[in-house]
C-alpha positions in Angstrom: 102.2 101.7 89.4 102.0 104.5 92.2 98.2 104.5 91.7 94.9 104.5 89.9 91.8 106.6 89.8 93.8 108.5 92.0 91.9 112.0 93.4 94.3 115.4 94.0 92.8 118.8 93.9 89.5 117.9 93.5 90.2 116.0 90.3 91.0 112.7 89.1 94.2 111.1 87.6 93.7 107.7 85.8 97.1 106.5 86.2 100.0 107.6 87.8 103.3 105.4 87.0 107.0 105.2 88.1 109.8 103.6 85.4 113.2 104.3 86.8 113.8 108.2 86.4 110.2 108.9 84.7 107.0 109.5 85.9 104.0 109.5 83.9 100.5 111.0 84.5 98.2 109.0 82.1 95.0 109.9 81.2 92.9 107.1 80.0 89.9 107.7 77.1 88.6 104.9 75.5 85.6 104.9 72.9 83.6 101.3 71.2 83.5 103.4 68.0 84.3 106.4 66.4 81.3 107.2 65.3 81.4 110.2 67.5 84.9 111.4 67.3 88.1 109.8 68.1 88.9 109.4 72.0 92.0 111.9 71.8 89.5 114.4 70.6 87.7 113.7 74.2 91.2 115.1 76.2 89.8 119.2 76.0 92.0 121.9 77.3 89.6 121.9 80.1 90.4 118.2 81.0 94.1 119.1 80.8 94.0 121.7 83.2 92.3 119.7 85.2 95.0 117.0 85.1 97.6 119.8 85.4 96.2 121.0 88.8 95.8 117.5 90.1 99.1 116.5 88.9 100.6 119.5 90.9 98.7 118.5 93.6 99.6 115.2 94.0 103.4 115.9 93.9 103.1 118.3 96.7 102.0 115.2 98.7 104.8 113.4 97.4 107.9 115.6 97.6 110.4 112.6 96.5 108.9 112.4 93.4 109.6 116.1 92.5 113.1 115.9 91.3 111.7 112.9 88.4 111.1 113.5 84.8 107.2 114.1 84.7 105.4 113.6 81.4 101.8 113.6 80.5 99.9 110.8 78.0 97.0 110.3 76.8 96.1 106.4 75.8 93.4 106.4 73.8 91.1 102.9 73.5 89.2 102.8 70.2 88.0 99.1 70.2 90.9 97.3 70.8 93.5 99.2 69.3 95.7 101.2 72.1 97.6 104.9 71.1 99.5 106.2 74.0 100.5 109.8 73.1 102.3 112.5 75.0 100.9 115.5 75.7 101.4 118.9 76.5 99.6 120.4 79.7 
């Protein structure tokens, strides 16, 4: 792991993480219940950009990591059930 609760940009990144060739900007959401929604549905455009900008952000402070595979998730706590999904930014 490169880092957690990690502040770029003037927004916050839950997890950032390093496997081999692949880094991965993960957002964490996690709900008791889903008697209000599910936590995927909490992950709005706006909190995407957000991540986007401090994505970008952080790998201008980190120019070795530029030439890795980036991808975007989304892990999603509902009780004690995990989803880890990919997602588009």
């Amino acid at each position: 792991m490169l880092g957690a609760n990690v502040w770029a940009g003037g927004h916050e990144l839950d997890l950032i993480v390093r496997r081999g060739r692949r880094l991965v900007f993960c957002e964490v959401k996690g709900k008791a219940t889903t008697a209000y929604g599910h936590p995927l549905e909490m992950v709005t455009p706006e909190k995407r950009r957000r991540v986007r900008l401090a994505a970008e952000t952080w790998l201008a402070r980190h120019p070795e990591c530029r030439t890795l595979d980036c991808r975007f998730e989304v892990v999603a706590i509902e009780g004690r059930r995990l989803e880890r999904v990919s997602v588009e930014l």
